[in-house]
N, C-alpha and C positions, 0 to 999 in steps of 0.2 A: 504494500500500500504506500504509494505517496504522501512526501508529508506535506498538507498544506503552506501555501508560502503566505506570510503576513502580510500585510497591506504595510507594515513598516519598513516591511525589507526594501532596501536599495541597491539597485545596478552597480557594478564597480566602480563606473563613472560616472553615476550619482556622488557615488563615499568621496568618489576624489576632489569632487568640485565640491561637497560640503568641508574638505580636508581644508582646503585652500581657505577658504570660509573661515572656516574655526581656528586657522595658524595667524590669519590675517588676527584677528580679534585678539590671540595670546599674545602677539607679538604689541602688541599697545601699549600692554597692562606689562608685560615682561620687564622695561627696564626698573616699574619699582617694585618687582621681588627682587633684582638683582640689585638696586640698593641698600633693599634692608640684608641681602644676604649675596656678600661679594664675594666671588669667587667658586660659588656655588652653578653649574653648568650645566646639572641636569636638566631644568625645565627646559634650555635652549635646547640639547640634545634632544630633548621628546618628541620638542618643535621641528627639526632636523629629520629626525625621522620621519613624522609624520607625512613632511613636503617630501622627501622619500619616497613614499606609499603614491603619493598625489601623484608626481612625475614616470611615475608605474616601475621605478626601481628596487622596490622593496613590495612582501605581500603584506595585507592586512594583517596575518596571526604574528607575523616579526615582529610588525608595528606595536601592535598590543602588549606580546610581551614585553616589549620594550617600554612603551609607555605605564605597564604597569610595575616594574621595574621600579621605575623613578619615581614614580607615583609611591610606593610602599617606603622609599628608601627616606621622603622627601616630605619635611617639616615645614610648610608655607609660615612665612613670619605674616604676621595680619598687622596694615596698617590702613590705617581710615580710608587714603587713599587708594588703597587695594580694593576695598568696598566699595568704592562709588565708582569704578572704573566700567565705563562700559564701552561696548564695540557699538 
């Protein structure tokens, strides 16, 4: 039996052009984590990746792990500014 496909699932070239999208948005708000936490490279790396994925050099499951990767390793410092930031 096949498994039904969701109404949420996306095309590859959907993810990619949401990729871009969503790199576009982290990269605004990027330089003030990398203020409160210099030297700290992972988020940019995630972001790296992810345009990775977008340019169809890399596959989604790399991405992820990747992304979750950084994401477990990775203490976001919170500053006001970081809250109000939007794309």
């Amino acid at each position: 039996m096949a498994k039904e496909r969701s109404p949420l699932t996306r095309s590859e070239d959907d993810r990619r052009v949401l990729i871009v999208w969503a790199v576009a948005c982290a990269e605004r708000a990027l330089p003030l984590f990398e203020e409160a936490a210099p030297g700290d490279d992972r988020p940019r790396e995630a972001l790296a990746g992810a345009m990775a994925f977008a340019r169809g050099e890399m596959r989604i499951g790399v991405v992820r792990q990747l992304a979750a990767t950084r994401r477990r390793s990775l203490t976001w410092p919170h500053t006001p500014a970081v809250s109000r930031c939007t794309c």
